[in-house]
Backbone bond lengths (Angstrom), bond angles and torsions (degrees), N, CA, C in turn:
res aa  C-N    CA-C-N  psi(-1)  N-CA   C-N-CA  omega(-1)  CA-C   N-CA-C  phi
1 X - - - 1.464 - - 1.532 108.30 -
2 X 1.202 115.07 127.74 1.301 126.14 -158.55 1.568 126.63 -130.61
3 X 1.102 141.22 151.58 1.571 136.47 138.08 1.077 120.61 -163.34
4 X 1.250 118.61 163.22 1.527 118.27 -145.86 1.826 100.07 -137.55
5 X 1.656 92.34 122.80 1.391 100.78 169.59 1.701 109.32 -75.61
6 X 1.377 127.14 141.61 0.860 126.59 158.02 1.805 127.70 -130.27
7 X 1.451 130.88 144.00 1.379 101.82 -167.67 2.085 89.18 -133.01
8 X 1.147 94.30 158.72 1.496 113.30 171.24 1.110 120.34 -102.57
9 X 1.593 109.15 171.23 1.521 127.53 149.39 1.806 103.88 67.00
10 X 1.503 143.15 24.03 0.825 156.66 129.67 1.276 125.78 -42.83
11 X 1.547 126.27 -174.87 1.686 110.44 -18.24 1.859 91.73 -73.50
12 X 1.419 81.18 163.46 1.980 94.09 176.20 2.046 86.49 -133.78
13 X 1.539 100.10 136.92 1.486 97.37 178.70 1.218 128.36 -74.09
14 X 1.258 114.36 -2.62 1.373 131.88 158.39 1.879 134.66 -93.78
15 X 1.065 92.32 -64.74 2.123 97.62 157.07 1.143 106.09 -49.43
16 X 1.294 124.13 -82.05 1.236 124.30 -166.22 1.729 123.42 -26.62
17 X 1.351 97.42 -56.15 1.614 102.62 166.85 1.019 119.12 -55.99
18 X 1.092 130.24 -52.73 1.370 129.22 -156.10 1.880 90.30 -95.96
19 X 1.039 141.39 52.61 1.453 122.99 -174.52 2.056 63.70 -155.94
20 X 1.208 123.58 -22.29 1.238 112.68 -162.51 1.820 96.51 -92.92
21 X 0.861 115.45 -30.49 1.467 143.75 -176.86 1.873 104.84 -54.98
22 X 1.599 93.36 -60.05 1.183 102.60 176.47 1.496 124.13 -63.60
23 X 1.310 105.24 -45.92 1.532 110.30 177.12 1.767 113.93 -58.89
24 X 1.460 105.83 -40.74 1.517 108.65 -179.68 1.254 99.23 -52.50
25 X 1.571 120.40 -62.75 1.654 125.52 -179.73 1.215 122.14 -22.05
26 X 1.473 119.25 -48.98 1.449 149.71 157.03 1.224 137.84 -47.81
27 X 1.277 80.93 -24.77 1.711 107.82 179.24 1.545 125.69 55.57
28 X 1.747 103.17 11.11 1.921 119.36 160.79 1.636 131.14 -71.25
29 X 1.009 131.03 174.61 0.976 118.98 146.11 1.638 108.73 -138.24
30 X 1.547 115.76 160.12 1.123 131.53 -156.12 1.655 111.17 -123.65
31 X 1.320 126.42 -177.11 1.506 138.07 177.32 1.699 110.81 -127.85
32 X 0.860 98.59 126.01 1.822 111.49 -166.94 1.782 104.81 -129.91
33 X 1.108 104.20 108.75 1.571 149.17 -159.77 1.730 91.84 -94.86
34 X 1.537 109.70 84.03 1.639 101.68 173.02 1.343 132.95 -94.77
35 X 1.010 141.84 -164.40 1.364 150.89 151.92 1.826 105.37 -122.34
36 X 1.819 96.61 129.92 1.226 138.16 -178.48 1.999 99.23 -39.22
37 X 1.288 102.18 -74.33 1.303 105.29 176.15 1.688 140.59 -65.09
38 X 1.482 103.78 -2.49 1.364 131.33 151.61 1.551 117.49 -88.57
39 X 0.971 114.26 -26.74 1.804 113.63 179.21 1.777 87.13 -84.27
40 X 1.297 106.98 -40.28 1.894 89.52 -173.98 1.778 111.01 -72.30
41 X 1.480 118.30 -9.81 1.464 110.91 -165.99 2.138 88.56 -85.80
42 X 1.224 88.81 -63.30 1.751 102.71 164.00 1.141 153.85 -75.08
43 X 1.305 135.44 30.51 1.427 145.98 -144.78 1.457 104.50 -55.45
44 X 1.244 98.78 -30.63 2.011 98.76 -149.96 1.625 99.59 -95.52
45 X 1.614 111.65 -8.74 1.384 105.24 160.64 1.789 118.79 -89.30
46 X 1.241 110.57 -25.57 1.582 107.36 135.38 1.407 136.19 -23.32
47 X 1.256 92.95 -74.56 1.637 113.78 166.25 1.645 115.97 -38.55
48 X 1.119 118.62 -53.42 1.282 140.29 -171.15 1.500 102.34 -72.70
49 X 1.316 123.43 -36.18 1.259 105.83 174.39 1.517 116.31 -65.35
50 X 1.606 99.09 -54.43 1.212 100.09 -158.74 1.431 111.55 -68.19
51 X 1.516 120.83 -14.82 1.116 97.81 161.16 0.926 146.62 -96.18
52 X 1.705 119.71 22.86 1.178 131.22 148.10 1.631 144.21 -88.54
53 X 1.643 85.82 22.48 1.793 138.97 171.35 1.641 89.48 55.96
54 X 1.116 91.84 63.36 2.019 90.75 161.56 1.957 98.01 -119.70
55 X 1.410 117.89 151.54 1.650 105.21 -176.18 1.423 114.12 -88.13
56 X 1.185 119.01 165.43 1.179 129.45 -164.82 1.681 90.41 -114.65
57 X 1.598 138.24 152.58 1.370 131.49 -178.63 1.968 74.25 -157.08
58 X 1.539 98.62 173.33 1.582 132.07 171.91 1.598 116.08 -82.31
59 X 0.994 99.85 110.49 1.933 109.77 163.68 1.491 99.17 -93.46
60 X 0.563 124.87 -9.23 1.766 114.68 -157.27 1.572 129.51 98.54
61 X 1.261 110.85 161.16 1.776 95.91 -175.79 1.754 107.60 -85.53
62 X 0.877 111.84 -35.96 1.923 109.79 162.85 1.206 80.66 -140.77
63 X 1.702 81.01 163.89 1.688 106.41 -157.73 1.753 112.65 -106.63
64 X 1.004 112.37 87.33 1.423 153.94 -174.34 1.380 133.02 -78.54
65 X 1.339 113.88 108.42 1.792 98.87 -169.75 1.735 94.60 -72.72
66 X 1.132 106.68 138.05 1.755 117.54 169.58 1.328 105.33 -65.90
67 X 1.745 125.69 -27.73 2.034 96.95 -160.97 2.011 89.15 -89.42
68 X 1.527 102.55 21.98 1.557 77.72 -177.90 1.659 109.58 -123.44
69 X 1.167 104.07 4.58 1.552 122.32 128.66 1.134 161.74 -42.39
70 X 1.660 138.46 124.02 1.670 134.06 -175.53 1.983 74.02 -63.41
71 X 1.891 74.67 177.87 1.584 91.92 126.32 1.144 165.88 -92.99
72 X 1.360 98.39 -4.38 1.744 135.05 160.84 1.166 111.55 -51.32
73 X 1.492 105.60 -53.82 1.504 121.11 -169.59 1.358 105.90 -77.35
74 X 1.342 143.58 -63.91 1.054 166.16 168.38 1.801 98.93 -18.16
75 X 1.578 126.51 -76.15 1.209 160.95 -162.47 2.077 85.95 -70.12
76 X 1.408 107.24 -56.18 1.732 84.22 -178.61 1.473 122.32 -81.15
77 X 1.469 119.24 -11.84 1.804 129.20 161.63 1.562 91.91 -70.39
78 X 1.202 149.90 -16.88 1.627 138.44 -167.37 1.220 90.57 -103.30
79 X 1.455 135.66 -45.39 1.507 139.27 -178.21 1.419 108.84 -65.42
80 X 1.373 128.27 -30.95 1.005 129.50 -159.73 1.576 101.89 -88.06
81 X 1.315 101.88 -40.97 1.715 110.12 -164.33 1.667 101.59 -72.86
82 X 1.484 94.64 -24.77 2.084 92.64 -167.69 1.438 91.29 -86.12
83 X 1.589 141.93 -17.18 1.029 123.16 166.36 1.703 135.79 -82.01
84 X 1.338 93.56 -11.04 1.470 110.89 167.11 1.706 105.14 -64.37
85 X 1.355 95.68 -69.40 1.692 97.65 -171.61 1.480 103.19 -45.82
86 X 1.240 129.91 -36.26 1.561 119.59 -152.34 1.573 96.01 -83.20
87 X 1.118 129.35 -3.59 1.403 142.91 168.05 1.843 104.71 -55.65
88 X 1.214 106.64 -39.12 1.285 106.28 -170.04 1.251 110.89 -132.58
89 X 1.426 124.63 22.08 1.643 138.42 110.69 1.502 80.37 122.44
90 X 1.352 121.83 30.47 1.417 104.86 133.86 1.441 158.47 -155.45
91 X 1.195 128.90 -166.67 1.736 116.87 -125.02 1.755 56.26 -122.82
92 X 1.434 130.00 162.58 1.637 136.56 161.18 1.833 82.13 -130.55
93 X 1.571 81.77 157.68 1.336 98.55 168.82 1.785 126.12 -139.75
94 X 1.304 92.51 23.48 1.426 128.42 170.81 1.671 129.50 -145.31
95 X 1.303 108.40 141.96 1.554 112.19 -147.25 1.999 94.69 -137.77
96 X 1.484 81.36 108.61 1.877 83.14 175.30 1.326 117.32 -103.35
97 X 1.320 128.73 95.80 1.495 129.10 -161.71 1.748 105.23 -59.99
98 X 1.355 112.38 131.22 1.555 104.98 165.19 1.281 136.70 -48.77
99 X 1.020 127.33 100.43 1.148 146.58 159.28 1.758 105.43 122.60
100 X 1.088 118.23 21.16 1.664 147.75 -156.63 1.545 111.72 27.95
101 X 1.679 94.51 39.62 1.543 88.49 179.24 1.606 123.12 -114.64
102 X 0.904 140.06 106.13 1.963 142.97 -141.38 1.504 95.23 -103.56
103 X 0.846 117.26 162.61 1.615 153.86 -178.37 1.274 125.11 -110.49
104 X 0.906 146.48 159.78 1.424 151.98 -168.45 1.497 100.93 -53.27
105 X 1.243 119.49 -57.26 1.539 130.48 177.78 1.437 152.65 -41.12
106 X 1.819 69.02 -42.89 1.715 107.29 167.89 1.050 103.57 -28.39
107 X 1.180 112.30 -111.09 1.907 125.01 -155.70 1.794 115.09 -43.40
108 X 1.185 94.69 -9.86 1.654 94.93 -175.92 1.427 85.72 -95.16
109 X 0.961 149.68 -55.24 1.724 142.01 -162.34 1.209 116.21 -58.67
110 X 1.792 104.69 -38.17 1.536 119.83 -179.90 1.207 101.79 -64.50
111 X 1.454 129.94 -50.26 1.493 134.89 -167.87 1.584 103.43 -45.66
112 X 1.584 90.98 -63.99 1.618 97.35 -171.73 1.804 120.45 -54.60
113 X 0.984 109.65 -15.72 1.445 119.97 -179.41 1.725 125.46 -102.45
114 X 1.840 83.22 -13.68 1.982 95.72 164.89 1.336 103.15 56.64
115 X 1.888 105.00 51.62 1.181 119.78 162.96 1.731 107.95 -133.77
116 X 1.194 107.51 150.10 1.552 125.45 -170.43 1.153 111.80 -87.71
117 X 1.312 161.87 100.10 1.141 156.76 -172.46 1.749 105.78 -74.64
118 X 1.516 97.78 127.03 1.673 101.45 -166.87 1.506 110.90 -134.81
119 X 1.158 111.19 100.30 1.765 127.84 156.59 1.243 113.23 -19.92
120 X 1.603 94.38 -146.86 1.374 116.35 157.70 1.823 98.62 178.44
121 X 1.546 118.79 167.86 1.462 137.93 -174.50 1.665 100.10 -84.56
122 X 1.400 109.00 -63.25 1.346 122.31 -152.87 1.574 96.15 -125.66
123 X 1.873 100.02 141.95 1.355 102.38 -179.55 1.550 95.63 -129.30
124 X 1.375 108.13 152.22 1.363 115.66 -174.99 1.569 120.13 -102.16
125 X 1.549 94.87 -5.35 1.699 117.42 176.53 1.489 90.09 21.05
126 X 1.470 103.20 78.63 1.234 117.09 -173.96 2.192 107.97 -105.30
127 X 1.470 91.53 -27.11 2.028 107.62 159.25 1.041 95.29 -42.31
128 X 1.411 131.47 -53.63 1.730 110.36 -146.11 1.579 99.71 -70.53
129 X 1.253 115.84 -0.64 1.893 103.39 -169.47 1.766 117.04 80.31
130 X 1.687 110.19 36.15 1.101 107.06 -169.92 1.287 104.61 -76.54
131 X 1.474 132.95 -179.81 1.236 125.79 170.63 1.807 109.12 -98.87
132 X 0.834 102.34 145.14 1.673 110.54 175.61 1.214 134.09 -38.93
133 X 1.431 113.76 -26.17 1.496 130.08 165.74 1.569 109.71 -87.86
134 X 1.215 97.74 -41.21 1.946 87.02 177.80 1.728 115.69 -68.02
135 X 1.734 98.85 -15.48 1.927 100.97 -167.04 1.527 91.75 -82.62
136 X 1.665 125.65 -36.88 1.369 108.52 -171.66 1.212 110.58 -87.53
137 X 1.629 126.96 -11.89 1.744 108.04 158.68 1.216 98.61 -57.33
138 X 1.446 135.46 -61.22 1.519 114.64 -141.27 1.335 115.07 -65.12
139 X 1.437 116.68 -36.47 1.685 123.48 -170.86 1.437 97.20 -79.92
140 X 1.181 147.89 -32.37 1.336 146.47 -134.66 1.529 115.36 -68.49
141 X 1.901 109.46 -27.08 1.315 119.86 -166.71 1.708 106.94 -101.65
142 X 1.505 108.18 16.66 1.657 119.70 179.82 1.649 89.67 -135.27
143 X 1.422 133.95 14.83 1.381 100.76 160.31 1.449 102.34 -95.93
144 X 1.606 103.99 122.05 1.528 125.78 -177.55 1.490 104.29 -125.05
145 X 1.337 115.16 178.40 1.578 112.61 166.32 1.204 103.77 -70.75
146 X 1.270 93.40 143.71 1.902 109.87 -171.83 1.877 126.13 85.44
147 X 1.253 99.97 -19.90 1.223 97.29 -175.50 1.322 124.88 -52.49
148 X 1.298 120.74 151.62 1.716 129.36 178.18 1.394 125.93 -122.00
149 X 1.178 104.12 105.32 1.581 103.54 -158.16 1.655 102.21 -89.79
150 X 1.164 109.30 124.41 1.838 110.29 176.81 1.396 96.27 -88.62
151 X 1.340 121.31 152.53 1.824 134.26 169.85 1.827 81.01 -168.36
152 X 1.416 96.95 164.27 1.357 116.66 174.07 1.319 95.66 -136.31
153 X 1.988 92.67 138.77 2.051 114.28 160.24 1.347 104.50 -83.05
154 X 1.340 136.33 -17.51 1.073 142.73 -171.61 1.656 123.54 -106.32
155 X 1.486 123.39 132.26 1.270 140.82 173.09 1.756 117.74 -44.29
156 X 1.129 141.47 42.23 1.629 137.37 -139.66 1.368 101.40 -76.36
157 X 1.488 128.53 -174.64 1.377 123.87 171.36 1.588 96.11 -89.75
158 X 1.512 106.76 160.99 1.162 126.40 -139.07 1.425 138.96 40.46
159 X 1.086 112.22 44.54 1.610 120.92 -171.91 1.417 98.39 -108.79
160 X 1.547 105.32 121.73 1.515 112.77 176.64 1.730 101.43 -91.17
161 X 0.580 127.99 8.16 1.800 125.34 178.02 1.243 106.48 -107.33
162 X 1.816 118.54 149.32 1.773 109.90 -167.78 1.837 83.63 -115.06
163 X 1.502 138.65 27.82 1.410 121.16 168.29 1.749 92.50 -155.75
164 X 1.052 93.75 -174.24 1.838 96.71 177.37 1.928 77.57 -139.61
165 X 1.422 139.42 56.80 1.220 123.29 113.26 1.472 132.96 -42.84
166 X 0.984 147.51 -56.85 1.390 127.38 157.03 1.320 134.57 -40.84
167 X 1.523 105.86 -50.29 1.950 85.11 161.38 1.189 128.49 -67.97
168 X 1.492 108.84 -12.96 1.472 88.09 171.60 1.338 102.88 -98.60
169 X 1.206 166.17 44.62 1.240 169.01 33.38 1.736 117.42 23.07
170 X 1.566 108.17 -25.31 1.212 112.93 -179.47 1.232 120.94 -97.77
171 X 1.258 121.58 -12.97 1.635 137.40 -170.65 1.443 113.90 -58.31
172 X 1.682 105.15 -55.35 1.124 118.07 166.48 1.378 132.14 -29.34
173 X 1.084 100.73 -88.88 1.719 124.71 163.66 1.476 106.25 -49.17
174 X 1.251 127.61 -46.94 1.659 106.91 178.09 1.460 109.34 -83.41
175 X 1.523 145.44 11.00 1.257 129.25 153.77 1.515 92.64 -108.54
176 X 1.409 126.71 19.86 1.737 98.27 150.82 1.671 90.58 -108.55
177 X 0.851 133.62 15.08 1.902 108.71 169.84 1.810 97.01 -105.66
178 X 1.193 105.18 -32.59 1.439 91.22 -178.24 1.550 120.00 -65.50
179 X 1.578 122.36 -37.77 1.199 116.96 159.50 1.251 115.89 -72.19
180 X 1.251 147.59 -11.20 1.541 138.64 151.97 1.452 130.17 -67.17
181 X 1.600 105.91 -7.87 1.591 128.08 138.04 1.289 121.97 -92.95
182 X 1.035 125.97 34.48 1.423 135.25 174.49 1.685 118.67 63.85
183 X 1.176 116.69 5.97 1.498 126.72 -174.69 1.405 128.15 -90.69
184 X 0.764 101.38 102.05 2.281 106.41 -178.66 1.518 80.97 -65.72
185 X 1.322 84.38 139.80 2.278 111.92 159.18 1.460 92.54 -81.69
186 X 1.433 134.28 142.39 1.391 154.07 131.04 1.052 126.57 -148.72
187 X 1.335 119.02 152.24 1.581 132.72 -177.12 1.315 117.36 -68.86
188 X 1.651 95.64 136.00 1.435 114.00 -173.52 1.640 110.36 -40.21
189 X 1.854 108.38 121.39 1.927 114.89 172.49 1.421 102.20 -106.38
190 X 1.497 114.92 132.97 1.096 126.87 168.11 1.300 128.80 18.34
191 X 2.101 97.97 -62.79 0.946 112.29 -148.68 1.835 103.37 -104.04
192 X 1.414 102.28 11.35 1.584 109.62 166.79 1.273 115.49 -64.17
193 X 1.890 109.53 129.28 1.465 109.40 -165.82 1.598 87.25 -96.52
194 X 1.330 111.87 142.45 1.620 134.03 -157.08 1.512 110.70 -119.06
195 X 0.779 154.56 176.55 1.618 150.28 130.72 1.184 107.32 -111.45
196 X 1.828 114.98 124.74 1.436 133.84 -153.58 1.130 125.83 -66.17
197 X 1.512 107.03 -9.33 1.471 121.86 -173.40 2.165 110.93 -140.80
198 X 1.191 90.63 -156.90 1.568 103.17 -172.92 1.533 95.51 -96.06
199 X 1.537 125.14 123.31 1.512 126.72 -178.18 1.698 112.16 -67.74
200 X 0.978 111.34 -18.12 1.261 128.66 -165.87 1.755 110.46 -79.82
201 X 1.182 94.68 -36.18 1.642 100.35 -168.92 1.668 121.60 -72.39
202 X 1.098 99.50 109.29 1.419 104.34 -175.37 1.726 115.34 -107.43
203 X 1.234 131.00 -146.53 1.256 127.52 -172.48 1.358 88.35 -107.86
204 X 1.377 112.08 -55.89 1.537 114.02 173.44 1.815 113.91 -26.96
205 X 1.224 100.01 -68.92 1.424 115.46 -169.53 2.132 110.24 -31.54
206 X 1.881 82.77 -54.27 1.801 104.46 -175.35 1.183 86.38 -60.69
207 X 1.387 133.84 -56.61 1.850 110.04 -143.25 1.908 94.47 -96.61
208 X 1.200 127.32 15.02 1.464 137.37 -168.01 1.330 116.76 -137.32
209 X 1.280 128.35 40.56 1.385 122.57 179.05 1.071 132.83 99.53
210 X 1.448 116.92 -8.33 1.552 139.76 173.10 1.826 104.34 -22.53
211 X 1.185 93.06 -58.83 1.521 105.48 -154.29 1.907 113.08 -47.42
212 X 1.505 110.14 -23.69 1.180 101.51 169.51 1.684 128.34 -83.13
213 X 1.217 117.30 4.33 1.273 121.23 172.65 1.301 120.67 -76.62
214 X 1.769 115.78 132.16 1.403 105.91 -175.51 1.507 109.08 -113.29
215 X 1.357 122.56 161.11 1.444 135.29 -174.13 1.905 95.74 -160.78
């Protein structure tokens, strides 16, 4: 019985640590969804994750809606981002599109690159600057086996909050309710079945306001 913290839009030299801090506290480890051009400003907070054996996976090299993309364009932000990571020795084998919303292209680019395109269950719409007690009521009644909790260490566009103190304020308390539902926190395995995108996203959402949601 399982669920898996996961965070975005990293590394930031500040969140990141301290979101890493928390999890040690916790004694979990988690999956951290970066961007290419943040692993190149920060490598060694990279470093720092992984060696506190939490996984490292692909956000992209800037964080980019895909349907507003060629495929040229699309394919050299995916080239770009897998060459960042390989800077700091690693290969991801999962790919969380920004804002988890894909394009026609998507899944064929991912294929070719022998990456998994990975959602998430539960969002902590943790940008808006919620407070930590209101993010673990809302998710609390979807941590099930399997669940995937999205939060971000990182500042993304559209983020109305100027720190991610609250998620890391939330770590705590959401790996004691998840084991009080019987669920160990661990980092996303291979063989975790995912949903490829953002559950949330509807047509409504795109032609209604979509655009301020961050992932």
């Amino acid at each position: 019985m399982r669920v898996a913290l996961t965070f975005d839009d990293g590394p930031d030299p500040d969140w990141t640590l301290a979101v890493l801090a928390a999890l040690a506290a916790a004694g979990v480890t988690a999956t951290f969804f970066v961007l290419g051009e943040r692993v190149a400003a920060h490598p060694g907070v990279v470093r720092r994750t992984l060696a506190a054996g939490h996984a490292v996976e692909l956000h992209g090299f800037r964080h980019l809606r895909q349907p507003e993309l060629s495929v040229a364009e699309a394919r050299a932000d995916l080239d770009a981002g897998l060459a960042a990571l390989a800077t700091v020795g690693v290969a991801p084998g999962r790919w969380r599109l920004p804002w988890g919303q894909p394009a026609s292209h998507s899944a064929a680019l991912a294929d070719a690159a022998g990456l998994a395109l990975t959602g998430w269950t539960l969002d902590t719409h943790d940008w808006r600057g919620d407070g930590a007690a209101a993010m673990l009521a809302a998710i609390a009644p979807g941590l099930v086996d399997g669940a995937v909790v999205l939060a971000h260490d990182g500042l993304g566009p559209g983020a109305r909050r100027t720190d991610a103190a609250e998620t890391v304020a939330l770590i705590g308390p959401l790996v004691a309710a998840a084991r009080a539902a019987g669920l160990e926190p661990a980092a996303l395995g291979a063989a975790w079945p995912v949903p490829p995108g953002n559950p949330e996203l509807t047509s409504a959402h795109v032609n209604g306001g979509w655009e301020g949601r961050q992932a």
